[in-house]
Backbone as CSV, one residue per row, in Angstrom:
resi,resn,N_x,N_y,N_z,CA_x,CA_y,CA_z,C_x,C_y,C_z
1,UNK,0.841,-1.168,0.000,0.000,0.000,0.000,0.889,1.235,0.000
2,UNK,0.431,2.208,-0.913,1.333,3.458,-0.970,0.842,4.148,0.065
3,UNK,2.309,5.032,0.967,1.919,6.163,1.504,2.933,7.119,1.416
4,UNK,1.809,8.443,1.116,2.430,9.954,1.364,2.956,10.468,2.754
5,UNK,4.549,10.655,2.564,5.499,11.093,3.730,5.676,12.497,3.373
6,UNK,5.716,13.245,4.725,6.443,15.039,4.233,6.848,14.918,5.885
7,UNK,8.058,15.855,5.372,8.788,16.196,6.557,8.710,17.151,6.833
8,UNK,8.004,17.857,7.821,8.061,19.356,8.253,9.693,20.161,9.023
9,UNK,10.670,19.164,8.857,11.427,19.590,10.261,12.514,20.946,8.919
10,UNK,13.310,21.340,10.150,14.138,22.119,9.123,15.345,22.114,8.265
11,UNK,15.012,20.684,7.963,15.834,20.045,6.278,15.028,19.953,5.488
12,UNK,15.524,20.175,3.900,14.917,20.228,2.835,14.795,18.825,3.064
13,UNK,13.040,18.411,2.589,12.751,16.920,2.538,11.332,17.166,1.378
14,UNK,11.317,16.170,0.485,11.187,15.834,-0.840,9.630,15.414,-0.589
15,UNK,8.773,15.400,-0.547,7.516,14.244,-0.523,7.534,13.158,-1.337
16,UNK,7.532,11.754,-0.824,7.329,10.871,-2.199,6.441,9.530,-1.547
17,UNK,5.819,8.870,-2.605,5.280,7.955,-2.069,5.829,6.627,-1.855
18,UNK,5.362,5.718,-1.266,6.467,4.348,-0.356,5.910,3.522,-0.851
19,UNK,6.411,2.750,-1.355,5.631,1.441,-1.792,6.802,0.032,-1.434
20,UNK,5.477,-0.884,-0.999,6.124,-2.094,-0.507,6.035,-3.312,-2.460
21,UNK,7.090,-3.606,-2.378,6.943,-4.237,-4.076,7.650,-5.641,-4.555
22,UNK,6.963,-5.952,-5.134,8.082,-7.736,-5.070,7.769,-7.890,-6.812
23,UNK,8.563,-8.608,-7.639,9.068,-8.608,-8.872,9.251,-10.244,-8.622
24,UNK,8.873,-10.812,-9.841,8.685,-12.062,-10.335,8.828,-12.409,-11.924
25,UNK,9.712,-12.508,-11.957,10.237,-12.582,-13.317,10.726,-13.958,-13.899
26,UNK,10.709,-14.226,-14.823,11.407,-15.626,-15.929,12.327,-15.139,-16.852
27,UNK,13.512,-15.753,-16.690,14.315,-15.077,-17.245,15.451,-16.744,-17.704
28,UNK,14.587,-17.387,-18.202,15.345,-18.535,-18.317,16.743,-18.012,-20.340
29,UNK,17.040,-19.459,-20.622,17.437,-18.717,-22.289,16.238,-18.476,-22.965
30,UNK,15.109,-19.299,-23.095,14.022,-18.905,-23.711,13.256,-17.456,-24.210
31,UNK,13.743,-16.521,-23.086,13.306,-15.354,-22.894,14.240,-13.805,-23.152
32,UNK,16.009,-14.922,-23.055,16.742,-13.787,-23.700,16.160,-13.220,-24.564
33,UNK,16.931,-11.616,-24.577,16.246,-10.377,-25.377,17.334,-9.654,-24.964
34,UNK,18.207,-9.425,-26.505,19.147,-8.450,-25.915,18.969,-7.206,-26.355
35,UNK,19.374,-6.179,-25.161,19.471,-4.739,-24.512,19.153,-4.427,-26.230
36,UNK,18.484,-3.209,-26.530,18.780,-2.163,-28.045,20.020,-1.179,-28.206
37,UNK,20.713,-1.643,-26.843,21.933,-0.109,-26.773,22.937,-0.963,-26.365
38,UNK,24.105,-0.217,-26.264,25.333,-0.354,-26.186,25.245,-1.360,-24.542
39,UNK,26.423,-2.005,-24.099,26.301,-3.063,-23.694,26.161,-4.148,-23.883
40,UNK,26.631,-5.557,-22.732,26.156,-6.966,-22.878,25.163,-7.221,-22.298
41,UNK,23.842,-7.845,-23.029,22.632,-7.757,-22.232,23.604,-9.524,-21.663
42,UNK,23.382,-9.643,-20.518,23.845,-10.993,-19.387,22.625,-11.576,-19.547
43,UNK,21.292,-11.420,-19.380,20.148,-12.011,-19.234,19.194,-11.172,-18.734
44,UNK,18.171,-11.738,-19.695,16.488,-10.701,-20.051,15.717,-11.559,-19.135
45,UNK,14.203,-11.164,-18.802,13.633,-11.457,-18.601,11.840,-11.212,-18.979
46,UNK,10.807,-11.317,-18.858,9.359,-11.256,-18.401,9.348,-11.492,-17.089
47,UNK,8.079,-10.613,-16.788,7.376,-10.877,-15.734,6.691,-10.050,-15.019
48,UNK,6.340,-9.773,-13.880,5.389,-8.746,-13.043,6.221,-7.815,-12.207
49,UNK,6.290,-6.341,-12.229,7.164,-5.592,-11.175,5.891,-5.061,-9.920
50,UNK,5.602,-5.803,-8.970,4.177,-5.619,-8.242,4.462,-4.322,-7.466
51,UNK,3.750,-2.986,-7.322,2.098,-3.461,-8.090,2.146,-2.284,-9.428
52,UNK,3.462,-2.354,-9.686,3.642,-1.164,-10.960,3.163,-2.238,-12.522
53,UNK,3.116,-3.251,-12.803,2.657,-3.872,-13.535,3.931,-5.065,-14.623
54,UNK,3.437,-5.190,-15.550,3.906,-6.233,-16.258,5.421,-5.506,-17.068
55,UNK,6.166,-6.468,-17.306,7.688,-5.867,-17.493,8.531,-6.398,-18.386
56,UNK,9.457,-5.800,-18.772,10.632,-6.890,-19.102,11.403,-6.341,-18.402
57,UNK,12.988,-7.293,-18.313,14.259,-6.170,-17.535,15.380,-6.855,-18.435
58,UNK,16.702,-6.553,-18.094,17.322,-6.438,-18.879,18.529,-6.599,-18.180
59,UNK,20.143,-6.825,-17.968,20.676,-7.119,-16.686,22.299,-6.801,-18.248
60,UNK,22.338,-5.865,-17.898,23.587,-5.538,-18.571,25.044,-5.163,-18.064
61,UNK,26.105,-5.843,-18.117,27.488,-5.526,-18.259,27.975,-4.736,-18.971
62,UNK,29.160,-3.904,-18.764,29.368,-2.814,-19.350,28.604,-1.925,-19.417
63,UNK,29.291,-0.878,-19.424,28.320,0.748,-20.008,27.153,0.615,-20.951
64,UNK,26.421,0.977,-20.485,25.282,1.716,-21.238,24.725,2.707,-21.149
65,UNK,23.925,4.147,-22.203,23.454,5.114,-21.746,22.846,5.323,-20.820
66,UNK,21.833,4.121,-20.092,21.199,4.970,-18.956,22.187,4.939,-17.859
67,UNK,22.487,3.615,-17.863,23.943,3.599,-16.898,24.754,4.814,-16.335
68,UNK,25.567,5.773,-17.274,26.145,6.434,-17.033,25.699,7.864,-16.001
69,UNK,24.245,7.940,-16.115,23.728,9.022,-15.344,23.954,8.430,-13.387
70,UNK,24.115,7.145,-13.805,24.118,6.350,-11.853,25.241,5.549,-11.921
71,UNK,26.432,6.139,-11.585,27.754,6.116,-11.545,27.864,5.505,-10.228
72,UNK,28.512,4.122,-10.283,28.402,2.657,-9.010,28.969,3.579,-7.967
73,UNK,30.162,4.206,-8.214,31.202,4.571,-7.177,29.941,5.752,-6.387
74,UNK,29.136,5.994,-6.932,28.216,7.386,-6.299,27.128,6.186,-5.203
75,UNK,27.271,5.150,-5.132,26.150,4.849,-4.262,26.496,3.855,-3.830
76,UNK,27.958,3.483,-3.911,28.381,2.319,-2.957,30.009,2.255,-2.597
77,UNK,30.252,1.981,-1.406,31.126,1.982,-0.786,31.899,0.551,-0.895
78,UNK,33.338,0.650,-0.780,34.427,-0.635,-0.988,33.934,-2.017,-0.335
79,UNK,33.742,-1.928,0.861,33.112,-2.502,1.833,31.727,-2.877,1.554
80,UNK,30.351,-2.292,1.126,29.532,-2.889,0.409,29.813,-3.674,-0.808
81,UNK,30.511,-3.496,-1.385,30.784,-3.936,-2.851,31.059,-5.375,-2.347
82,UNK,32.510,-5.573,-1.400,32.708,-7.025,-1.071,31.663,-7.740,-0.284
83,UNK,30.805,-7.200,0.347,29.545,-7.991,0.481,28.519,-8.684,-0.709
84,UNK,28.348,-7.692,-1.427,26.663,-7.161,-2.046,27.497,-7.652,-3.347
85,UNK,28.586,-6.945,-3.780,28.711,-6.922,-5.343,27.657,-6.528,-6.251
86,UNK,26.889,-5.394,-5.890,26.043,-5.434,-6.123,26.923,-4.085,-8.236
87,UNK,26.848,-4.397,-9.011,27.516,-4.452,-9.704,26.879,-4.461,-11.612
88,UNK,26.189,-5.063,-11.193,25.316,-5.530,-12.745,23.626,-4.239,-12.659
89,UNK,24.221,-3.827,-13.605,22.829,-2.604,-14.032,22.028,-3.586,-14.649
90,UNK,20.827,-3.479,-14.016,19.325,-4.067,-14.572,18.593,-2.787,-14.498
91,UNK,17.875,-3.025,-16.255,16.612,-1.898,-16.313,15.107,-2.788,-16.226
92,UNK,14.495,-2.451,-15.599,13.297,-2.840,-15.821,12.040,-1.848,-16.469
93,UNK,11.621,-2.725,-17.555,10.692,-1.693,-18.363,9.591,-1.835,-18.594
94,UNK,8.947,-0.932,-18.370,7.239,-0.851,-17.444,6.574,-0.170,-18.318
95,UNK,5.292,-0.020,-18.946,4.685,0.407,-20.001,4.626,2.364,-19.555
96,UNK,4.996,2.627,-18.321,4.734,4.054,-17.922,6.409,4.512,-17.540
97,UNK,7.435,3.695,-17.817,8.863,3.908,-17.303,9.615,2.859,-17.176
98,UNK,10.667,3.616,-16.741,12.024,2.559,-16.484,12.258,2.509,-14.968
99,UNK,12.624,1.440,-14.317,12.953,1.335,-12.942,14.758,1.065,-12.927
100,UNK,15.481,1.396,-12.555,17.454,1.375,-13.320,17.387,0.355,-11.787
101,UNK,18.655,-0.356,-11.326,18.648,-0.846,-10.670,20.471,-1.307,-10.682
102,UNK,20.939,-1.529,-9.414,22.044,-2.234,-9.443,21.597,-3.668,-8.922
103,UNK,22.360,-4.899,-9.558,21.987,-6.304,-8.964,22.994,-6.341,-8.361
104,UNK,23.272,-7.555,-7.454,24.274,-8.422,-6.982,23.861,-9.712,-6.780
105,UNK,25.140,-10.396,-6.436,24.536,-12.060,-6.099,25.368,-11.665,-4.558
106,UNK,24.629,-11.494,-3.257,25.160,-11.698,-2.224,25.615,-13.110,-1.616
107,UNK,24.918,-14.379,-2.578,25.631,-15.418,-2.130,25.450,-16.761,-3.085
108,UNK,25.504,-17.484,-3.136,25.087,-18.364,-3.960,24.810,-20.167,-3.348
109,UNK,23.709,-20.620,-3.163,23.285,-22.001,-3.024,23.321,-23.243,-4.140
110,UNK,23.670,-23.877,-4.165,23.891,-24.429,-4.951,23.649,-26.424,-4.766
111,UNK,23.010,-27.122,-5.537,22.376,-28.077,-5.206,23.587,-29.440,-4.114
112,UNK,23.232,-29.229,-2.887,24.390,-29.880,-2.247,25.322,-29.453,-2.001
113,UNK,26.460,-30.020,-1.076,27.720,-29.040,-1.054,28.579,-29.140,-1.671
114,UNK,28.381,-30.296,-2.813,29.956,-30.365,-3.326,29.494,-29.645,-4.542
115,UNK,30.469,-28.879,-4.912,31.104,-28.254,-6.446,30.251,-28.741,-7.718
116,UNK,29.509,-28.000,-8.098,29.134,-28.091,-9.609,29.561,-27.273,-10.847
117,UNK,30.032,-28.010,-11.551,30.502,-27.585,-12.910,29.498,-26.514,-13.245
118,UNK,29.678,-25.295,-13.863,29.136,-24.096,-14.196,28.052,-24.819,-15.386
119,UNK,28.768,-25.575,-16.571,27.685,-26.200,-17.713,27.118,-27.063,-17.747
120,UNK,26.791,-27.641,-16.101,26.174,-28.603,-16.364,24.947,-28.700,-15.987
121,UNK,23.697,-29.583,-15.607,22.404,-29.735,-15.479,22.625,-29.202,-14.035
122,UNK,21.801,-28.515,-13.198,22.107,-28.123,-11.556,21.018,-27.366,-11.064
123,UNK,20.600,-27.512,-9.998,20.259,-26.561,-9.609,20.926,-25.242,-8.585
124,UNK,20.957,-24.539,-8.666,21.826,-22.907,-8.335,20.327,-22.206,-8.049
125,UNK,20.832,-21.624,-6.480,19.742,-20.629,-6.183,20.746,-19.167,-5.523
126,UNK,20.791,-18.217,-6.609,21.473,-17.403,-5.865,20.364,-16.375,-5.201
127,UNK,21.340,-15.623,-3.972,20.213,-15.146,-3.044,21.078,-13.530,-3.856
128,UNK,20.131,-12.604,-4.076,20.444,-11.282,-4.822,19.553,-10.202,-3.796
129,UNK,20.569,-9.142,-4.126,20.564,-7.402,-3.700,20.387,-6.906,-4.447
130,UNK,19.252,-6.049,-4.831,18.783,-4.906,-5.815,18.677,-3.761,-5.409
131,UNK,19.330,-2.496,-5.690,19.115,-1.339,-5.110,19.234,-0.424,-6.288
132,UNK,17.481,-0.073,-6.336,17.072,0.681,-6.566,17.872,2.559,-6.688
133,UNK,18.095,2.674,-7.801,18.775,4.262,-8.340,18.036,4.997,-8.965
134,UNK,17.032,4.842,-9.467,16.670,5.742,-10.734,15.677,5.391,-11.402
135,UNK,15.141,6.478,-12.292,14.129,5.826,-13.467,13.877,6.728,-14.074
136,UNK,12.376,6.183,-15.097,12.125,7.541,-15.867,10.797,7.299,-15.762
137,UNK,10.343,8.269,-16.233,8.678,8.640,-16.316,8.253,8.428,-14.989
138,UNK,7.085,7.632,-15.029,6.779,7.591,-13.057,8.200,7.338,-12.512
139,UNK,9.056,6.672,-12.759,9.472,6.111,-11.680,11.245,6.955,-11.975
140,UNK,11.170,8.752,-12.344,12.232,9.542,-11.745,12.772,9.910,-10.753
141,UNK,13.898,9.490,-10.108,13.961,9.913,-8.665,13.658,8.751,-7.687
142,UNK,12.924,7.472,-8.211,12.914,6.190,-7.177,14.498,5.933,-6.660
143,UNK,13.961,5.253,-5.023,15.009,4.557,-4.645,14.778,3.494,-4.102
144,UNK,15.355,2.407,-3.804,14.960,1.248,-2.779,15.739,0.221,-2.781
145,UNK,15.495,-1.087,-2.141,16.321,-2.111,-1.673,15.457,-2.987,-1.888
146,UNK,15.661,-4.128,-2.638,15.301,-5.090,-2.412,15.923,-6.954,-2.530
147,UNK,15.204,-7.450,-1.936,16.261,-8.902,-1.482,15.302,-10.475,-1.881
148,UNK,15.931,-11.281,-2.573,15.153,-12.644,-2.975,16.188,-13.736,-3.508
149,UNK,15.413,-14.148,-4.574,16.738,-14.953,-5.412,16.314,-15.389,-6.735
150,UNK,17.397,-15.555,-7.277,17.315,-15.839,-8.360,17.528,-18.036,-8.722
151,UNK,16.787,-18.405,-8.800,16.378,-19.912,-8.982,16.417,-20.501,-10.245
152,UNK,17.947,-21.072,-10.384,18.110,-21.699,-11.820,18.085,-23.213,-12.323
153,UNK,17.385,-23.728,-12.787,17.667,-25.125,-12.983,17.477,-25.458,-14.871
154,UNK,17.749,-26.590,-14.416,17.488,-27.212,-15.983,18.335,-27.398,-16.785
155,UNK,18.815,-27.638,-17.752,19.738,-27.531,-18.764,20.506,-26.612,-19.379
156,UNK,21.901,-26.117,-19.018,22.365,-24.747,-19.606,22.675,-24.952,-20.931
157,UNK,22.436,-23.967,-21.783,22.793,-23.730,-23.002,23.961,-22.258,-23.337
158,UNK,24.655,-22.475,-24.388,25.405,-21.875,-24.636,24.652,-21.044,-25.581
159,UNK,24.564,-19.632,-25.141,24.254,-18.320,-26.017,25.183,-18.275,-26.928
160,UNK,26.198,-18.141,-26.462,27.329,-17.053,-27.006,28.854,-17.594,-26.445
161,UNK,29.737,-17.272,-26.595,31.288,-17.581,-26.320,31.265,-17.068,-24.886
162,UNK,30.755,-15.912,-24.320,30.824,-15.735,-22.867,29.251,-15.636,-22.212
163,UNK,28.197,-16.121,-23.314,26.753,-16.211,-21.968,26.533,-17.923,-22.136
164,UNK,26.177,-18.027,-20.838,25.051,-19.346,-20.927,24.005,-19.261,-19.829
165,UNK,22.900,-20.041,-20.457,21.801,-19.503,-19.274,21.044,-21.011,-19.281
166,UNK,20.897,-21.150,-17.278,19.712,-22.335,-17.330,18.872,-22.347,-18.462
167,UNK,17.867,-23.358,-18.761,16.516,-23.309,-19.199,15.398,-22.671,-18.223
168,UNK,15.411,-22.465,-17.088,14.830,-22.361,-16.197,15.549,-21.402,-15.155
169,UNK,14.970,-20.285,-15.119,15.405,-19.434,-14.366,14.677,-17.541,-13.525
170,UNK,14.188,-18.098,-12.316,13.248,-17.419,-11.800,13.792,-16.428,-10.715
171,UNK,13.803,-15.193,-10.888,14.087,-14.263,-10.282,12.898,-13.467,-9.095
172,UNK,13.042,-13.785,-7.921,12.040,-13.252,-7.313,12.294,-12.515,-6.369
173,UNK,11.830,-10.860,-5.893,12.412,-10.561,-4.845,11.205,-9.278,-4.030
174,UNK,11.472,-9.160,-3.033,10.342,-8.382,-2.493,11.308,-7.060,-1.989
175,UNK,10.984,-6.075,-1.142,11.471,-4.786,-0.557,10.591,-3.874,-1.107
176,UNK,11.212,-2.620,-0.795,10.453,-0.989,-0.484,11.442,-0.183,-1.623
177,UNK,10.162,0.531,-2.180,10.991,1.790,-3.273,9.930,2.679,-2.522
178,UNK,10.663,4.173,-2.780,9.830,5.292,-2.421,10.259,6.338,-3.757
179,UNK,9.124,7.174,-4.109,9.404,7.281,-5.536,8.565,8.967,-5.401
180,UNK,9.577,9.813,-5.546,9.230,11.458,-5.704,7.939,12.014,-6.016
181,UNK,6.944,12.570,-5.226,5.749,13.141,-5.558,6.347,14.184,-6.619
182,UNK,5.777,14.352,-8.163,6.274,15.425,-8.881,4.820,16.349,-8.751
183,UNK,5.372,17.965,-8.650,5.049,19.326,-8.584,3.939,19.060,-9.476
């Protein structure tokens, strides 16, 4: 449920509304879709950004134009980084805007404890950090955190010389964005 915050005290404070939000996405190879701009799209997806609506996202390496306006070193510290790694720009794109996002894999599960080969059949559940930077249209000026995982199984296939992606691969995560009342 959204709510309107204002701060009366005597710091400049912004009004924006809060929303609690969870994202459910498929993002197996089936669904690759690479980026239209500069960059490596890593892996696309479908799915629902709740309760802003139906989506794709996009999870790119290297520079890209929107990228460059949310510069990593501006919103994370050395010490977060070796936690979070939070590192990989994901856009998510919403029929009213863009939601920009940094990912990370804060850890990774993986079927049993012993060692699985990266190409082979497995299941891998990494647990991921999303923090929320930016957007456009509604969602200029969002920020937030959010935490889930990403759930891969099935058969990997080789994209490309440096992608491969499960057949099966579900990204789910819940947390809070709060997003600028505009004038």
């Amino acid at each position: 449920m959204a709510e309107k915050l204002e701060y009366k005290g005597d710091q400049e404070f912004k009004p924006y509304m809060s929303y609690e939000v969870r994202m459910a996405y498929q993002a197996g190879y089936a669904q690759w879709k690479e980026w239209p701009c500069e960059g490596e799209t890593l892996h696309a997806g479908i799915g629902w950004f709740h309760p802003f609506g139906k989506s794709h996202y996009y999870a790119i390496l290297g520079d890209c134009e929107e990228k460059k306006a949310f510069p990593i070193d501006k919103y994370f510290t050395e010490d977060w980084m070796e936690i979070y790694d939070t590192s990989l720009f994901c856009i998510y794109r919403l029929e009213d805007g863009d939601i920009y996002a940094y990912d990370g894999i804060f850890c990774v599960r993986a079927e049993g404890d012993e060692e699985v080969p990266y190409d082979s059949t497995f299941i891998r559940r990494d647990i991921l950090c999303n923090v929320i930077v930016g957007g456009t249209g509604r969602y200029e000026g969002a920020r937030g955190v959010m935490m889930g995982t990403a759930e891969g199984s099935g058969e990997v296939k080789k994209l490309s010389d440096n992608l491969s992606l499960p057949e099966g691969l579900l990204k789910c995560l819940t947390g809070y964005i709060k997003i600028p009342i505009k004038d």
